[in-house]
C-alpha positions in Angstrom: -11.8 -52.6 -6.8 -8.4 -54.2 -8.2 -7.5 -54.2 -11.6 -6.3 -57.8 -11.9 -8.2 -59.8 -15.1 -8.3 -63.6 -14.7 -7.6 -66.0 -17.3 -11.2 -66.6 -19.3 -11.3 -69.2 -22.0 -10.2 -67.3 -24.9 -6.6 -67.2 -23.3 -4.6 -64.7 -21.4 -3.4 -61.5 -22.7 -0.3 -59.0 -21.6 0.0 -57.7 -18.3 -0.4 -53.8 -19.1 0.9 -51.5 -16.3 0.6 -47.5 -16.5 1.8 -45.1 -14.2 -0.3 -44.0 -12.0 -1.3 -40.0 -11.7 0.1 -38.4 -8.3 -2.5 -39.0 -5.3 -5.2 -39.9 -7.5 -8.0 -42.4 -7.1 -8.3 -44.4 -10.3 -5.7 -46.2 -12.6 -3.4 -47.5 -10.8 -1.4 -49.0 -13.3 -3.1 -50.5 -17.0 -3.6 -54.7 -15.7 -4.8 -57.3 -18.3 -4.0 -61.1 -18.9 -0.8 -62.7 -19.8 -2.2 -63.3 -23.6 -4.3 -62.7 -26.1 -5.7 -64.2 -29.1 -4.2 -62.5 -32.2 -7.6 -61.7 -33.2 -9.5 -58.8 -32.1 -12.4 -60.2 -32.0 -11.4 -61.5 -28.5 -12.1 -57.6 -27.7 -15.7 -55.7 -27.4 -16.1 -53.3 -30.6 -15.4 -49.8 -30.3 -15.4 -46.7 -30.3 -14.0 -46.5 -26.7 -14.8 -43.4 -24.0 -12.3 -41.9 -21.6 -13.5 -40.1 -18.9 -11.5 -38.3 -16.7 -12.5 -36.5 -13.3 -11.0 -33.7 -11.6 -11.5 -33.5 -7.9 -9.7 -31.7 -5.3 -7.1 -34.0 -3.1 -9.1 -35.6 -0.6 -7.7 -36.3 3.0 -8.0 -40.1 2.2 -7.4 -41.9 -1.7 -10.5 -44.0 -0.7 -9.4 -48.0 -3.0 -7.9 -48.5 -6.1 -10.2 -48.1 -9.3 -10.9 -50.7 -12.0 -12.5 -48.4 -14.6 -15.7 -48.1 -13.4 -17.4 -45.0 -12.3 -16.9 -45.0 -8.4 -18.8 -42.6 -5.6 -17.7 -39.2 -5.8 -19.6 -37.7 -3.3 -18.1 -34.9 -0.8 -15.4 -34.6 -3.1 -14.7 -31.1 -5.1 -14.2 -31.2 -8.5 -11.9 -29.0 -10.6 -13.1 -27.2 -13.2 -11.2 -25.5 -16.2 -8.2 -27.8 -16.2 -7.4 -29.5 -19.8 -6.0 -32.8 -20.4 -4.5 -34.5 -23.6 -5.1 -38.0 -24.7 -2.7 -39.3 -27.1 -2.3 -42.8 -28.9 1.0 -44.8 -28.7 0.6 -45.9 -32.7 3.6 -48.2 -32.1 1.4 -50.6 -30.2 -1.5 -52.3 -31.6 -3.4 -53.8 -29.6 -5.1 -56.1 -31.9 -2.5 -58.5 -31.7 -1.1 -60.5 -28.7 2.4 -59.0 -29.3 0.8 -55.5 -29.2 -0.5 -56.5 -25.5 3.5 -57.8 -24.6 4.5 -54.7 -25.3 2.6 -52.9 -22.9 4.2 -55.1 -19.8 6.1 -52.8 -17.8 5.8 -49.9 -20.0 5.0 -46.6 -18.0 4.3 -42.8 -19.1 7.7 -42.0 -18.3 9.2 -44.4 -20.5 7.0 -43.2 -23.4 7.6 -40.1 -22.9 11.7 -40.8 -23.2 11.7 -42.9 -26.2 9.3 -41.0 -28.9 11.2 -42.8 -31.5 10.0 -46.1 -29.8 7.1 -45.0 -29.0 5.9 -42.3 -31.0 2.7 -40.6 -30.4 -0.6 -38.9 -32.5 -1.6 -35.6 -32.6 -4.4 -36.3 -30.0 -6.8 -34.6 -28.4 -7.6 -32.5 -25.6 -10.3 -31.4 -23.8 -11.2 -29.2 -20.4 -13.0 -30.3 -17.4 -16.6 -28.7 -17.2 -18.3 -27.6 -13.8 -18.3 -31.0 -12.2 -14.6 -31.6 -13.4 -15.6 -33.8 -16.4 -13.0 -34.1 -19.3 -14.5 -37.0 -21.6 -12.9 -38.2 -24.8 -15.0 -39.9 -27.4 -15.0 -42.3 -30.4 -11.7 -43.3 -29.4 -10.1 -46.1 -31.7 -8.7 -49.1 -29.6 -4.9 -48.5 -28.9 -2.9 -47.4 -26.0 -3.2 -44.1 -24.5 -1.0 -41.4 -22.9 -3.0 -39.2 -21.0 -1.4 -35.4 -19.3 -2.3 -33.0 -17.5 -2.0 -29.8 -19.7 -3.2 -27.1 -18.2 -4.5 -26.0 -13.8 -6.1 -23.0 -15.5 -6.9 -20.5 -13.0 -7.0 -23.6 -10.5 -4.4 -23.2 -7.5 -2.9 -26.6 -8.5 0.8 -26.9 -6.7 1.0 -30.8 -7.9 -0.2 -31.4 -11.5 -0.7 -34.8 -11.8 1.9 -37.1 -13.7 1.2 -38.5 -16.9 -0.2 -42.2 -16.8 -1.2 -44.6 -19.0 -4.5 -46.4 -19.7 -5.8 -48.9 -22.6 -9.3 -48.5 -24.5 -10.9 -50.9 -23.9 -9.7 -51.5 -20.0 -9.9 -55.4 -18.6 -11.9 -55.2 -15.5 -12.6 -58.9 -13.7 -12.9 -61.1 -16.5 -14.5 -58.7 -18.7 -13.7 -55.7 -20.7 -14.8 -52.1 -20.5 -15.6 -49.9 -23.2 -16.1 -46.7 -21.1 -13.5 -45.9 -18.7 -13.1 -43.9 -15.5 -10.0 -42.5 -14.2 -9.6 -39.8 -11.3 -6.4 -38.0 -11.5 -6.3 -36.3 -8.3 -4.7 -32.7 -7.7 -3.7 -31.4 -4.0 -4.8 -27.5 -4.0 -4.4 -24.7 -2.0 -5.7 -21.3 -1.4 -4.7 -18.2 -0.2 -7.3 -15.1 1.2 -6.9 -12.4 2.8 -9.1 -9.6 4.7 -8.4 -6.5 6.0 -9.5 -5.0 9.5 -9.0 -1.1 9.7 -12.1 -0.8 11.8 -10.1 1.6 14.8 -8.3 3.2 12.1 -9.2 6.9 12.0 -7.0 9.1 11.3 -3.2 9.1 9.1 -0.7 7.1 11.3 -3.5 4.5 12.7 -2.8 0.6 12.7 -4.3 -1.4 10.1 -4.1 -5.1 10.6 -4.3 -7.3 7.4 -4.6 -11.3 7.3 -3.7 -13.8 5.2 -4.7 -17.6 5.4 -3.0 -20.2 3.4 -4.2 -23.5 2.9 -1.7 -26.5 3.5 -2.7 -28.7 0.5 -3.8 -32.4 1.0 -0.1 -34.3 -0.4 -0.7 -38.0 1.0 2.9 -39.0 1.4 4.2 -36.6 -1.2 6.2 -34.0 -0.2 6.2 -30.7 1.1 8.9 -28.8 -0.3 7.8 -25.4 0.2 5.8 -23.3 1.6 5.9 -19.0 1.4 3.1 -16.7 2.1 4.5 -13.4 1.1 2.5 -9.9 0.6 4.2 -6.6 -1.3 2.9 -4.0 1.3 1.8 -0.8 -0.2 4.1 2.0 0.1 1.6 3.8 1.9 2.0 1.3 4.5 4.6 1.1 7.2 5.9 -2.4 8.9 7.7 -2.5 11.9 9.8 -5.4 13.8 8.8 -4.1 17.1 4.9 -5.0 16.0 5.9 -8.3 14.1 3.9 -10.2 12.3 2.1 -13.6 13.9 1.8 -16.9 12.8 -0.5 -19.6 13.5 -2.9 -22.2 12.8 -6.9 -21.0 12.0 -7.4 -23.8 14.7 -5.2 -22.0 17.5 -2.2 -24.6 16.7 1.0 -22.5 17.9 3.7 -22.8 14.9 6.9 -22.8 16.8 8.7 -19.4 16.4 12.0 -21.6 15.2 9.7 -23.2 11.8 9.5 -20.3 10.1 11.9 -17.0 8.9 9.9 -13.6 8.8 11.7 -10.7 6.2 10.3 -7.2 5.4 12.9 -5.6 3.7 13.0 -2.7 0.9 11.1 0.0 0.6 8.4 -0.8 -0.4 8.2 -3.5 2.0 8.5 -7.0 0.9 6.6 -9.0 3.3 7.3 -13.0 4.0 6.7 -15.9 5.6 8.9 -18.5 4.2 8.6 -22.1 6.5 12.1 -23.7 7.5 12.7 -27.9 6.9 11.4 -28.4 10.5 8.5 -26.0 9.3 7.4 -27.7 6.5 7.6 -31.3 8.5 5.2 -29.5 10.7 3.0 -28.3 7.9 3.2 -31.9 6.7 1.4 -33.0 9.7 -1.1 -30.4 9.3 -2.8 -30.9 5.9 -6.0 -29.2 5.4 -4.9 -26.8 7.7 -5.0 -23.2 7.5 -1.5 -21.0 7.9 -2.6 -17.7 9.6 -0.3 -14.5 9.3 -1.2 -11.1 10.8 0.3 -8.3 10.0 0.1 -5.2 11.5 1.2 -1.9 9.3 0.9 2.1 9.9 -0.7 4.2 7.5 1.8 6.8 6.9 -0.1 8.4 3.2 -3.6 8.4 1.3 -2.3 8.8 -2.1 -5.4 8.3 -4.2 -7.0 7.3 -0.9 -7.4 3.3 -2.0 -4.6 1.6 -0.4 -4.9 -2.3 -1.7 -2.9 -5.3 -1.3 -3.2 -8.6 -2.7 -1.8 -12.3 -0.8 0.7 -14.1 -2.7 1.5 -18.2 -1.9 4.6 -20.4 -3.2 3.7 -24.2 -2.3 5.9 -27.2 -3.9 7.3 -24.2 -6.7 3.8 -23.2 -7.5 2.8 -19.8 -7.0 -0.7 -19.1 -6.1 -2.5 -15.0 -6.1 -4.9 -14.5 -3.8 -7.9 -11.6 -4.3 -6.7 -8.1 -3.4 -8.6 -6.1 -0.4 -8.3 -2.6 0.6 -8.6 0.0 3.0 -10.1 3.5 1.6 -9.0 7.2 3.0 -10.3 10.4 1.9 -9.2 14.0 2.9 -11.2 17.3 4.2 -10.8 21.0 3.3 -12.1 23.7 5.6 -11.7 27.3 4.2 -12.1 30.0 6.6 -13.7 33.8 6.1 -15.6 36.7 7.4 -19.4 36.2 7.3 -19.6 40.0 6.0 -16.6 39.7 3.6 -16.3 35.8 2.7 -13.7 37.5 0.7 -11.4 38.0 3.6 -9.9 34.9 4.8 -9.3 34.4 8.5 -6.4 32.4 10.4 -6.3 30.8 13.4 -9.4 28.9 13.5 -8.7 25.4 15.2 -11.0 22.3 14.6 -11.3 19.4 16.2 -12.9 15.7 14.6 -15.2 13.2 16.5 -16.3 9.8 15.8 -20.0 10.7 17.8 -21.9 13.5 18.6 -21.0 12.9 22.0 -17.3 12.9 21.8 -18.0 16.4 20.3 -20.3 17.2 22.5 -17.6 16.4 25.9 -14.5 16.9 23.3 -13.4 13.6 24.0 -11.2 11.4 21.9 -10.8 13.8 19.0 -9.3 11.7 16.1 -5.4 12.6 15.4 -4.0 13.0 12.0 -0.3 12.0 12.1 -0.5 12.4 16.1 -1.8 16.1 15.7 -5.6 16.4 17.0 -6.1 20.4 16.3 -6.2 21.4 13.1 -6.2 25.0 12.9 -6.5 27.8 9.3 -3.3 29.3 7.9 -2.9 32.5 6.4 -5.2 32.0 3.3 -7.6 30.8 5.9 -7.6 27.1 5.0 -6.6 23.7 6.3 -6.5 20.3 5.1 -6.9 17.4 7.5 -4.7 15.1 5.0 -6.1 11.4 6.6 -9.6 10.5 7.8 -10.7 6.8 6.9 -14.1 6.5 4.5 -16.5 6.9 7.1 -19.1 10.0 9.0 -17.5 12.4 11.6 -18.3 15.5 13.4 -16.5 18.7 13.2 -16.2 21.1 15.6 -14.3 24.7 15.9 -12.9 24.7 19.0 -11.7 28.5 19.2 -12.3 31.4 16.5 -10.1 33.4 15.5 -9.7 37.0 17.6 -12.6 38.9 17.1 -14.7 36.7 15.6 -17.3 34.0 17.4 -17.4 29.9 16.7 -19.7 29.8 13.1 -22.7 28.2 13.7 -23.5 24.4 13.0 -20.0 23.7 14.0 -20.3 23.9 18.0 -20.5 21.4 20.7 -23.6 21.4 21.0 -24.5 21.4 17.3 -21.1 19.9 15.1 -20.9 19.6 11.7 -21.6 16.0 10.2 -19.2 15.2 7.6 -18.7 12.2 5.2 -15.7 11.3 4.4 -15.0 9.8 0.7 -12.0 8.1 -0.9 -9.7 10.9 -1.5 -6.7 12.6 -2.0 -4.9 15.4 -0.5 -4.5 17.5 -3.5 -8.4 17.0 -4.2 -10.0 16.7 -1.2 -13.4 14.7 -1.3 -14.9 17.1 1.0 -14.9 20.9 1.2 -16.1 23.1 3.8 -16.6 26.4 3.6 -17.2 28.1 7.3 -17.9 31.3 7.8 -17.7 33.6 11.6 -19.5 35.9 12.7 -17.6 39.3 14.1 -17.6 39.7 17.5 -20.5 41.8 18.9 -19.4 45.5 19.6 -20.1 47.3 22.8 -23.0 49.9 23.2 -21.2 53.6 22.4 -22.4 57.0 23.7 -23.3 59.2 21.1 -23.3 62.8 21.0 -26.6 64.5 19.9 -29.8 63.0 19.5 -31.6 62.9 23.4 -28.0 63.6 24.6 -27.9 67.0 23.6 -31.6 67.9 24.3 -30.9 67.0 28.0 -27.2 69.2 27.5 -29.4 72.2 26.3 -32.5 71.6 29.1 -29.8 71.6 31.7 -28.3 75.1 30.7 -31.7 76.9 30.2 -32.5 75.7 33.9 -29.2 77.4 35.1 -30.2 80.7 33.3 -33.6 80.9 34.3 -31.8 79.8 37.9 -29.6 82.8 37.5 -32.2 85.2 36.4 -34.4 84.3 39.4 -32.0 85.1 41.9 -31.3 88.6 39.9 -34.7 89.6 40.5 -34.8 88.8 43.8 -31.6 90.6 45.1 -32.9 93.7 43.3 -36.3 93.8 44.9 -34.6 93.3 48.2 -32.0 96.0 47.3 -35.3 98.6 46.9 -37.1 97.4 49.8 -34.7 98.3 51.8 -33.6 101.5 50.8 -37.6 102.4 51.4 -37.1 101.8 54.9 -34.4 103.5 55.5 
């Protein structure tokens, strides 16, 4: 609906024209008649309503708005940003001159003459859930309305001052409650993480960012950065670079946009060239896409977090932080006799499945080292295992002792791995080896030395046998003789 007024019988009043809020569907400008009668009784009684609705920038401005409420539906309204309404007391509008003064006169010019067109202390007021700001009992008068504040709202255009008159001519008749719908282009920045064949210290983890290109009409798109402080834990490298894209598979060309990581730690960015951003400008609504892929080189407290950052038009915009979570595990080493004595040289090995410990295939690797084996105090730290369950297996005792028992192929140890550190490991084993089984001694005495002393009583009673028989041959032949 227009806002042009046409000439009723009481006479035509002043042409009022406002300037009109940045891509918004309402008041385009403040229209009335040529002239007024002097008396205000030409005008419906007040107290006078101003409503104003916060919606998100559409893809289309939909027609011009008279004043009246119009059909919001499908749009998204704003909550939590705050607008002030102030009265221009230098105009009154009960008089026809009051209504001259308002041809031609805009917000900006208000705003740089406050001598000419000095202001009250006004009012403001916040948009609620459905992005409803409304001022009531308003005297009449001319009114310079601003955006205040986006709140936590990521606003990159805030819409421009306009004006409006209460009450509003609207086709030959004159509203008491008006409608305006400032309109805000937003944008939005996520990000997720995927760490999900990410094991062990060293492993890739991949982290995404998507950056909305906000709906700017015409307007201009004068900038557009999606930039992410990597954690120091993390680790990027040009020879895995980052990617960029559209979420609908639209290739950015490689010459629209400059990627830096410098410093340590790494500033990440995206920062879109001229040609970039005339390319983004034909993508509204869109979706920038950057992966980036990093190496976990520490745990640290074993939360490793890192939150999107945005710069459209000047304004920046924080996304919600995600993370990745790292825990570390302790084995400590010793005699099963004497858990006193600690014993080094024990190696252990880390699965994802019982299988993979079962067939010691793919152990996990911890900085690129798989075996893990006891020092001298008889302990050792695997320093990086992602949150998560794994099976531990000792893949060779130490010399003289056997593999301790619930930590073999065939029967590993389950372990759960919690957010971490190093220095305080969330998980601490303590395994203990049996000795070597010795081999079967002989042992002098016992039924040994009863069969030592039956063997030499045989030989006596041997030797006395064949005594007595020599003699008695010895006699019987010296009787023959």
């Amino acid at each position: 609906m227009t806002t042009s007024y046409r000439p009723g019988p009481v006479g035509r009043v002043a042409t009022i024209v406002g300037a009109v809020a940045l891509g918004m569907i309402g008041v385009a400008g403040i229209a009335g008649p040529a002239a007024a009668d002097s008396s205000v009784g030409n005008l419906p009684a007040g107290p006078y309503t101003l409503n104003v609705h916060k919606f998100e920038q559409p893809a289309a401005l939909g027609t011009d708005n008279g004043g009246e409420p119009i059909d919001t539906s499908g749009l998204t309204p704003i909550a939590g940003v705050t607008f002030s309404v102030q009265r221009v007391t230098s105009i009154d509008l009960s008089t026809a001159a009051g209504w001259e003064q308002t041809r031609g006169l805009t917000a900006e010019a208000v705003l740089a003459a406050p001598a000419t067109y000095p202001l009250d202390a006004g009012t403001s007021e916040t948009t609620d859930g459905g992005g409803l700001a409304s001022f009531t009992d308003e005297p009449l008068g001319v009114y310079l309305v601003q955006e205040t504040g986006t709140g936590a709202n990521p606003i990159t255009n805030p819409a421009p001052p306009f004006l409006v008159t209460l009450p509003f001519p609207n086709d030959n008749d004159w509203l008491t409650t008006v409608n305006v719908y400032p309109k805000n282009p937003v944008t939005g920045v996520t990000k997720t993480v995927d760490d999900s064949a990410a094991h062990g210290l060293g492993s890739t983890v991949t982290w995404t960012i998507s950056a909305t290109v906000p709906q700017l009409g015409q307007n201009a798109l004068t900038s557009f950065v999606v930039s992410d402080n990597l954690d120091a834990r993390l680790s990027y490298s040009a020879s895995a670079p980052a990617t960029v894209a559209l979420s609908d598979g639209t290739a950015v060309p490689a010459s629209d946009y400059v990627i830096a990581a410098t410093g340590s730690p790494t500033a990440f960015s995206v920062t879109f060239t001229s040609a970039g951003l005339s390319f983004l400008q034909g993508h509204q609504g869109a979706h920038v896409v950057v992966t980036i892929p990093t190496t976990v080189t520490s745990i640290g407290d074993g939360t490793i977090q890192n939150t999107p950052l945005l710069n459209v038009n000047g304004t920046d915009v924080t996304g919600t932080p995600v993370q990745t979570t790292w825990g570390a595990v302790k084995i400590v080493k010793s005699d099963e006799s004497t858990p006193s004595k600690a014993l080094q040289g024990a190696q252990f090995q880390a699965y994802l499945s019982q299988a993979d410990a079962a067939n010691g295939t793919n152990p996990i690797a911890v900085s690129g080292n798989a075996t893990f084996t006891t020092g001298t105090d008889g302990s050792v730290t695997i320093e990086g295992l992602r949150t998560g369950t794994y099976y531990l297996v000792e893949t060779r005792a130490p010399a003289g002792y056997q593999v301790a028992p619930g930590f073999t192929r065939d029967d590993p140890q389950a372990v759960t791995v919690t957010t971490s550190s190093v220095d305080q490991p969330g998980v601490t084993l303590n395994v203990k080896d049996p000795q070597e089984p010795p081999f079967t001694l002989p042992l002098t005495g016992s039924t040994g030395t009863a069969l030592f002393i039956g063997g030499g009583a045989a030989l006596i009673l041997i030797a006395i046998g064949t005594a007595i028989v020599v003699r008695r041959r010895t006699r019987w032949s010296s009787a023959a003789e």
